[in-house]
TITORGU-628773 format. One record per residue: residue in three letters; x, y, z of N, C-alpha, C in turn; residue number from 1. Coordinates in steps of 0.02 Angstrom, whole numbers, plus 50000, padded with zeros to 5 digits. Example, Ala and Ser with C-alpha at 12.3 -4.5 7.8 and 13.67 -1.06 7.14 Angstrom:
<sites>
r nu nv nw cau cav caw cu cv cw k
ALA 50660 49716 50390 50615 49775 50390 50660 49835 50390 1;
SER 50642 49888 50354 50684 49947 50357 50645 50002 50394 2;
</sites>
This chain:
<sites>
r nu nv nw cau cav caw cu cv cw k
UNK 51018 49115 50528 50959 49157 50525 50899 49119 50497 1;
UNK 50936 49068 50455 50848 49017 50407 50843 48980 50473 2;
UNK 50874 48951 50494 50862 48914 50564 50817 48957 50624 3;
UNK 50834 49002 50625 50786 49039 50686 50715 49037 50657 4;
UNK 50715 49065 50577 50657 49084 50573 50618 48995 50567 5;
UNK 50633 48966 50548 50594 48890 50538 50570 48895 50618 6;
UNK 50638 48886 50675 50582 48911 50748 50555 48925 50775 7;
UNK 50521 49009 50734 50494 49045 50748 50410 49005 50718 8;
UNK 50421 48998 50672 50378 48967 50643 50339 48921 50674 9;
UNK 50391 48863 50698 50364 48807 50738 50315 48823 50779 10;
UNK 50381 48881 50818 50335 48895 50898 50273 48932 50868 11;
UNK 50257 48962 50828 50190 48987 50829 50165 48951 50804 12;
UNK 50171 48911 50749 50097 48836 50715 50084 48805 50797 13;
UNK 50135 48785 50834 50140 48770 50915 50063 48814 50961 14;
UNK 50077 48884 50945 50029 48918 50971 49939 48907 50939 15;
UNK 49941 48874 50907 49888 48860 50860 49881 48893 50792 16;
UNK 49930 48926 50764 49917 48973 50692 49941 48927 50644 17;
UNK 49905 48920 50592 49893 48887 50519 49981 48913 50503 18;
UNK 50006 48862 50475 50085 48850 50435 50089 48915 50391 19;
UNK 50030 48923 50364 50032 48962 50306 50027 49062 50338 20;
UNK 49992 49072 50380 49993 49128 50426 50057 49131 50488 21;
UNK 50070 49079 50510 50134 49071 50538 50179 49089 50521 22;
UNK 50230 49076 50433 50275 49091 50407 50246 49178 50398 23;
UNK 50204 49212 50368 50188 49278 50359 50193 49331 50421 24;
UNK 50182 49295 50478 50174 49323 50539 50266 49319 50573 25;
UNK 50290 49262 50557 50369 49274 50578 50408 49307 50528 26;
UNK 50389 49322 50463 50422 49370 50412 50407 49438 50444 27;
UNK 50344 49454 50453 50329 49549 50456 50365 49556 50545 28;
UNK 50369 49496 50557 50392 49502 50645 50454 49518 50624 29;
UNK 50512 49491 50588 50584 49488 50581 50603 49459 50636 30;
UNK 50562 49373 50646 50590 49332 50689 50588 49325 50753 31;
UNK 50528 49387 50775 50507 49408 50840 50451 49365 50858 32;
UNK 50465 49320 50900 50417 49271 50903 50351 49310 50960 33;
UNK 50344 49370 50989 50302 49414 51045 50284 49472 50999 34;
UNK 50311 49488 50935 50275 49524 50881 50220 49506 50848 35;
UNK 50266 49425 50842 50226 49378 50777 50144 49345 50814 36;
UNK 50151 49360 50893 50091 49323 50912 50047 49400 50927 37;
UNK 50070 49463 50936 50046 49512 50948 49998 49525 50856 38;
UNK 50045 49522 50814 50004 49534 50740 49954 49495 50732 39;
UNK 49955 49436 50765 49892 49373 50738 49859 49391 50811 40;
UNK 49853 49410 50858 49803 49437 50905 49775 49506 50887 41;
UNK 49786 49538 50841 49774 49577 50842 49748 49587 50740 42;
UNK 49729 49548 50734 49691 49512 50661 49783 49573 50607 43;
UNK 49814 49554 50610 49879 49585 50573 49870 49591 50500 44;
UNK 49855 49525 50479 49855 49485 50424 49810 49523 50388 45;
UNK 49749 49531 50414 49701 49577 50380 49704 49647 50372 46;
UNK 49712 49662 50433 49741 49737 50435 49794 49757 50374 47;
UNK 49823 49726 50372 49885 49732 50310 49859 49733 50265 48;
UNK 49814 49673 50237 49774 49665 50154 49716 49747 50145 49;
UNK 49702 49752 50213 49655 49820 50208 49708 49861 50181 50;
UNK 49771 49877 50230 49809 49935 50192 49817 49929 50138 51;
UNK 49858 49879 50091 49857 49873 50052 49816 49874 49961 52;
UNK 49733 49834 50009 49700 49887 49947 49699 49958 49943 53;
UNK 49703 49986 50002 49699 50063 49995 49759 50095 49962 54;
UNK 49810 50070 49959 49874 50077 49955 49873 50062 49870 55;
UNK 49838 50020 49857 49851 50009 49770 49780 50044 49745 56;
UNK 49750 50080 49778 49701 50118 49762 49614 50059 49757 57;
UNK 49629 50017 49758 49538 49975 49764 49497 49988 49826 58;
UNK 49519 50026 49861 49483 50043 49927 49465 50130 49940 59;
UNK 49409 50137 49965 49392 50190 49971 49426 50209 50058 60;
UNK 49478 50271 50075 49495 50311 50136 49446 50275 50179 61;
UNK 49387 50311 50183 49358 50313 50239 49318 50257 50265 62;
UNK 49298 50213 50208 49262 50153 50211 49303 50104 50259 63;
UNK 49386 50102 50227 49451 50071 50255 49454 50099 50324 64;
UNK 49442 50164 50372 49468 50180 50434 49381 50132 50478 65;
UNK 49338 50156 50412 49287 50100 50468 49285 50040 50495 66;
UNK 49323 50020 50435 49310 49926 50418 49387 49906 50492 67;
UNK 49443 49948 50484 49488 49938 50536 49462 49933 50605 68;
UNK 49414 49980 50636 49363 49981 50679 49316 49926 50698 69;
UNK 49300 49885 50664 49276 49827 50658 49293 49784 50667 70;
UNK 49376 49765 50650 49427 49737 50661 49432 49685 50718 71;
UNK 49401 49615 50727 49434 49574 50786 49502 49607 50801 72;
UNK 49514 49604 50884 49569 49596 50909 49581 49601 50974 73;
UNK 49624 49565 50985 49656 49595 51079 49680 49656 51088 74;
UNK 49652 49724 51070 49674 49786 51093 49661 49798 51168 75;
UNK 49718 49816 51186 49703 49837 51275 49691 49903 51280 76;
UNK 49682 49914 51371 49677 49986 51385 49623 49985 51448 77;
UNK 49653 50041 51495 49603 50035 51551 49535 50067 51539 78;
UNK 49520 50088 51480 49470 50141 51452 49457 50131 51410 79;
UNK 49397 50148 51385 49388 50116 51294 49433 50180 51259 80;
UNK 49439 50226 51269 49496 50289 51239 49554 50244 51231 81;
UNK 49572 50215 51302 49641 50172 51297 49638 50138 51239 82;
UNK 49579 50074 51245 49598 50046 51175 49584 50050 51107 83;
UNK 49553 50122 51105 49538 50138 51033 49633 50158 51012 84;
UNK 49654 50203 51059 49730 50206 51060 49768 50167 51032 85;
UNK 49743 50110 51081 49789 50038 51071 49785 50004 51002 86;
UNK 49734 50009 50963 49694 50000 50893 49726 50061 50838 87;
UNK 49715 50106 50857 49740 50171 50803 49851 50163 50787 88;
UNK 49850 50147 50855 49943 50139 50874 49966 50082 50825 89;
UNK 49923 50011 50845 49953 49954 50802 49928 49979 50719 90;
UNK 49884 49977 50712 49863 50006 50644 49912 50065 50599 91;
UNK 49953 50118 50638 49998 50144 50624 50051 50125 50629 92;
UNK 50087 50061 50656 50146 50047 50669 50142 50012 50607 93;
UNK 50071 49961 50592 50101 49903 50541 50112 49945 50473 94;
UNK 50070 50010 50457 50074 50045 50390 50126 50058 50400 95;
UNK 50152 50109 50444 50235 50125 50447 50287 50064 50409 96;
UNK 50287 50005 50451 50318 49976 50446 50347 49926 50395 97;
UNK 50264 49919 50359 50263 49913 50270 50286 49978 50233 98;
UNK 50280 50059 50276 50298 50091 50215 50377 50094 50204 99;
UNK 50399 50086 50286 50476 50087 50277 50512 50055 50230 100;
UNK 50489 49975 50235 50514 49926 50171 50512 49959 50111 101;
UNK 50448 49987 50088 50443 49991 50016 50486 50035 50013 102;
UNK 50504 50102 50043 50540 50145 50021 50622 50108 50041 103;
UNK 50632 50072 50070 50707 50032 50080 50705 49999 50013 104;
UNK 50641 49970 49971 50661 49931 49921 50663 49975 49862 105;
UNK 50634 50054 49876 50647 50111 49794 50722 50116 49813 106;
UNK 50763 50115 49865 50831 50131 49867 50890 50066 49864 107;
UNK 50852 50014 49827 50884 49964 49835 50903 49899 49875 108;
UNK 50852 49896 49922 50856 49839 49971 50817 49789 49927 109;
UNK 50873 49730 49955 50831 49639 49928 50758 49625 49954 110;
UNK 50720 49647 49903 50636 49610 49926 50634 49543 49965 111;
UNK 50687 49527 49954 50678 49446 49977 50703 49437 50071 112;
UNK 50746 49497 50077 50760 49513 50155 50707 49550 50177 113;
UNK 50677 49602 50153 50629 49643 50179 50561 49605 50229 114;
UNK 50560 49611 50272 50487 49579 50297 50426 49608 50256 115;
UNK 50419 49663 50229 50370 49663 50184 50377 49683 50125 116;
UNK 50420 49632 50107 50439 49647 50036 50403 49640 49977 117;
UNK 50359 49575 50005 50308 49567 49959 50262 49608 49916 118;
UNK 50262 49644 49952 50225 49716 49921 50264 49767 49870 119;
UNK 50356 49747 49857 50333 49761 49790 50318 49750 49736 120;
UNK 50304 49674 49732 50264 49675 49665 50188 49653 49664 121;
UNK 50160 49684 49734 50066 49717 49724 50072 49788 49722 122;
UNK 50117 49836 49743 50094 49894 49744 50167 49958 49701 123;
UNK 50129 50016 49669 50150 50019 49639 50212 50091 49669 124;
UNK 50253 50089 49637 50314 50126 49682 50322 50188 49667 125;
UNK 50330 50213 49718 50322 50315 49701 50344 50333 49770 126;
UNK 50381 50391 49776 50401 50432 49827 50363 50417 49899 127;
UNK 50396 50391 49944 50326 50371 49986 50350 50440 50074 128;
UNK 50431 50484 50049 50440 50509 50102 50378 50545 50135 129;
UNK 50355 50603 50101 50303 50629 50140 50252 50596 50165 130;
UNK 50228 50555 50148 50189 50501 50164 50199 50470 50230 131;
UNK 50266 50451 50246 50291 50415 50311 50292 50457 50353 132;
UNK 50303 50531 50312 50305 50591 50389 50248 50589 50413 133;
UNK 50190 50592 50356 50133 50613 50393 50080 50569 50468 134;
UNK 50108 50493 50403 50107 50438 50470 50133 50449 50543 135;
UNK 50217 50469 50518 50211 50485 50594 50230 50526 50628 136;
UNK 50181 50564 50609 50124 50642 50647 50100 50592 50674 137;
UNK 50040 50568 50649 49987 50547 50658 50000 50491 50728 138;
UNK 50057 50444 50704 50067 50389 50773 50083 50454 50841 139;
UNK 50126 50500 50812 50126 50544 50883 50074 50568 50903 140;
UNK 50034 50599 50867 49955 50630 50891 49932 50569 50943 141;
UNK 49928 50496 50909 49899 50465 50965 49909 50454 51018 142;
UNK 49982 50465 51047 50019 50462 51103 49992 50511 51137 143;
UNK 49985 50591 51103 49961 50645 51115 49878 50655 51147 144;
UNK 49843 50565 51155 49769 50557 51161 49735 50622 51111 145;
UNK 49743 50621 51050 49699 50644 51025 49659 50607 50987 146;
UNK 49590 50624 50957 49542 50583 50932 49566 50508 50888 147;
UNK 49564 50441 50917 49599 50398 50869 49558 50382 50820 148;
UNK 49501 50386 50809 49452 50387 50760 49489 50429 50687 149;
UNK 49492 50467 50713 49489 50564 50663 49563 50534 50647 150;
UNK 49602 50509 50695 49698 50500 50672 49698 50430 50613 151;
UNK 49640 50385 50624 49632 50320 50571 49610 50353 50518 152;
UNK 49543 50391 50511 49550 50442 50445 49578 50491 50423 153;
UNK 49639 50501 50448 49665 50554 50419 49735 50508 50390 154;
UNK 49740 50451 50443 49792 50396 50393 49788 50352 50342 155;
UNK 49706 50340 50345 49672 50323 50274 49669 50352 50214 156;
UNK 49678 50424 50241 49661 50491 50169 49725 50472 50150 157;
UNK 49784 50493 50191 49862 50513 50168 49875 50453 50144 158;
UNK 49844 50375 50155 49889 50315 50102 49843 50313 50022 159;
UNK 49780 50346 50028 49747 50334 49959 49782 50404 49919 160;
UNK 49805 50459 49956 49812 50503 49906 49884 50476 49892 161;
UNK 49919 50442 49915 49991 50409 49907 49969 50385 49852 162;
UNK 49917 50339 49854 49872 50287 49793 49889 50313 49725 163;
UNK 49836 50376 49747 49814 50419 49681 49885 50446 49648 164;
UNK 49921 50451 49686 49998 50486 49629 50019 50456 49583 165;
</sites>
């Protein structure tokens, strides 16, 4: 498994990504080398540090669903609806997918296996179930084409009031 991931690695410094964003991008991938180039096309790296201040409370909700909006990236879609979609979807998959870890690591999983394990010792640990439900409402609403704007702030509110507990 250390062998794949050093590959994974390769092949993306290969793709042009810095050693140092390479290894971060094949960790949150879990070795998925078509994840790991989808997160760095799609500015991942940042997107994450955004959640994350919001998540340890230094970020204001709504300031955070703008600044995501702003966001370099390869979002697709035959419509700009499509790719606000395509923007609101990845933006909810990567919070999901950091929140899953953290709550795998309040029940005892090795930070050191977790792809985003790192986060627990930046952010601080508290009940995160309702939290993940509401997320994903929210990833279903977008499937649902409803407003992806209104679904980024309403997933901005639910990780700062996570914050505030």
């Amino acid at each position: 498994q250390v062998r794949a991931a050093a590959v994974d690695v390769e092949m993306l410094a290969e793709q042009g990504l810095e050693p140092a964003r390479a290894r971060l991008l094949a960790r949150w991938s879990r070795g998925s080398p078509g994840l790991a180039l989808d997160l760095a096309s799609k500015s991942g790296v940042e997107l994450r540090q955004m959640l994350v201040e919001l998540l340890s409370g230094r970020a204001a909700p709504l300031a955070t669903a703008r600044a995501l909006w702003e966001l370099e990236g390869d979002f697709t879609g035959k419509t700009p609806k499509a790719v606000e979609r395509d923007r609101a979807r990845f933006a909810l998959d990567l919070g999901l997918d950091a929140l899953r870890d953290l709550h795998g690591l309040d029940a005892g999983a090795d930070a050191e296996r977790a792809a985003h394990g790192d986060l627990a010792a930046q952010l601080p640990r508290a009940a995160l179930g309702r939290t993940i439900e509401t997320l994903l409402g929210l990833r279903h609403d977008v499937d649902l084409n409803l407003d992806p704007p209104a679904l980024l702030d309403s997933a901005c509110s639910a990780l700062a009031a996570r914050a505030a507990r």
